[in-house]
N, C-alpha and C positions, 0 to 999 in steps of 0.2 A: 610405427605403423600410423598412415595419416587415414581419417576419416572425414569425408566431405557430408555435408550437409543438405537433408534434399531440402525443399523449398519451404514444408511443413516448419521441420525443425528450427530451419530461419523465423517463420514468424514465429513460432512458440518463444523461441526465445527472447525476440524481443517484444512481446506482450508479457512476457514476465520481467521484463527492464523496467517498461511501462507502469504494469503494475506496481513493481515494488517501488517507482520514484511516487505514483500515487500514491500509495499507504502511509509512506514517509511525508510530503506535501499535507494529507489530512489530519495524518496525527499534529503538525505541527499547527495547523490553523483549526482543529475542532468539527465539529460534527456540524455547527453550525456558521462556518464560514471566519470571515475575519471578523474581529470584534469591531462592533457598529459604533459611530458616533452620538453621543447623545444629542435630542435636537438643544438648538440654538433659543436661549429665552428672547422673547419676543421684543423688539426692540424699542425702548420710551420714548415718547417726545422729550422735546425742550420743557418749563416750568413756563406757565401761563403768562403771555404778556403782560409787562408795567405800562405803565402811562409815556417811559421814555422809547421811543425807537430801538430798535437796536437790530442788528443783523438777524438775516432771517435764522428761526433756528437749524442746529444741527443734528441728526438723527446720527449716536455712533453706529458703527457697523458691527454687526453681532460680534458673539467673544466664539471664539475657535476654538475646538479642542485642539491640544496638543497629543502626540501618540504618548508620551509618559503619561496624562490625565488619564485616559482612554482605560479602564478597567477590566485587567486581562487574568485569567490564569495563572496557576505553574506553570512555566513554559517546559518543564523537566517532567510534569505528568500529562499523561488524557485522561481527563476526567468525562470520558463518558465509558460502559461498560466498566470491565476490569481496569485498574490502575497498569499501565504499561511504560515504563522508563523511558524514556525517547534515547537515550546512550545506547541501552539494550538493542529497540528495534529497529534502531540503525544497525548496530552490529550484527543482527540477524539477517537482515535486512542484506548486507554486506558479504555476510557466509554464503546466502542461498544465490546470490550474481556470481561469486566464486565460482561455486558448484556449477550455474550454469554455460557459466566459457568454460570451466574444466570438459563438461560434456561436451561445450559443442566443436573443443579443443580435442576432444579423442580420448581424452585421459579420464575414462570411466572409472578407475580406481581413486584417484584426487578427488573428483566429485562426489564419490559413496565416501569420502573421508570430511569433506565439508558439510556434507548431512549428519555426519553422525556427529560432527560438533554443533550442529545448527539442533542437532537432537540433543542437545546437553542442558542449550539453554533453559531456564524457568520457565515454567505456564506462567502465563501465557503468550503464546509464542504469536507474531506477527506473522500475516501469511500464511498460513498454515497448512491451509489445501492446497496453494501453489507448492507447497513445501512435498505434498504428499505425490502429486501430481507429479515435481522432478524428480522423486524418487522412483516411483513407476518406470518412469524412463531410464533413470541409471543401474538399477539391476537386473535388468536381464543381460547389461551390458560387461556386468563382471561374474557371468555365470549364475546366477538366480533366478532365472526365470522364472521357477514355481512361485517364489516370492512376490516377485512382480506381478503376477498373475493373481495372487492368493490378498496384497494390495489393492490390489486397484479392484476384486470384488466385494472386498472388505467397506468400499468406499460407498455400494450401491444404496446401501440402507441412509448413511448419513446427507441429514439436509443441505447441511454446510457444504456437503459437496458435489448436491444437483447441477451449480452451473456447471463444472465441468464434467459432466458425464458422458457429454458427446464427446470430446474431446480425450476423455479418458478410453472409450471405446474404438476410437480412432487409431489413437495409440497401439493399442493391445491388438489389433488385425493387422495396422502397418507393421508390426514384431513379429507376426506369426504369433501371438499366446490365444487368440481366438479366432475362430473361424469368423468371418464376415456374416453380418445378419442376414438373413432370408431377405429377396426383394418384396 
């Protein structure tokens, strides 16, 4: 059985490509960017003229840092928040792109099985509300609707998961699990 995809499901899914190459790109450069050069110490004259001549003086040209000098991190932790393995959050990271070609491949049981390994992982888990979010989408697809439904208003109260609540309610009326809101 093939299933096409309408136009939504196209971009959802690759706003969660997107996103997940983002998460992976921050964790690896920090919260606050790449790490900065230190400035250059200011550069000296020549030693004061003798009485002989001599060639006018020379000003060296500042010292460089090199990227070895450059004072970095673990490259293998983030250290902002919770400590997250970068092996790990790639590999989650990796589960949850699985799961969504699985879905947008048809094979909604493959995808409820790449979540439930993506559910395996330790807290704390990268993504997380994206994570929630493709789940809502994959069970009602292997018969759980209630579930799906009983998720995704589980979601209403959590802060973490205000941005996507339009998106989450989108969802649930494109599926049939709720009525469309009042105009």
């Amino acid at each position: 059985m093939s299933l096409s995809m309408n136009s939504t499901q196209k971009m959802l899914l690759g706003a969660g490509s997107v996103v997940a190459l983002g998460v992976v790109v921050y964790m690896a450069r920090g919260p606050d960017g790449p790490p900065t050069v230190p400035p250059a110490p200011s550069a000296t004259t020549a030693p004061p003229a003798t009485a002989t001549p001599t060639a006018a003086p020379t000003v060296a040209p500042p010292p460089t840092a090199k990227a070895a000098e450059v004072p970095r991190g673990d490259a293998a932790v983030v250290t902002t928040g919770e400590p997250v393995d970068l092996a790990t959050a790639l590999a989650q990271t990796k589960t949850l792109v699985a799961a969504q070609e699985a879905l947008a491949a048809g094979d909604a049981r493959r995808a409820l099985k790449e979540m439930e390994a993506y559910e395996k992982f330790p807290s704390p888990r990268v993504q997380q509300e994206e994570a929630t979010f493709l789940k809502i989408q994959i069970l009602p697809r292997v018969g759980r609707r209630t579930d799906s439904l009983a998720l995704a208003l589980s979601t209403r109260d959590d802060p973490a998961m205000a941005p996507y609540q339009s998106r989450i309610l989108a969802y649930t009326v494109d599926a049939g699990l709720t009525p469309p809101p009042p105009p």
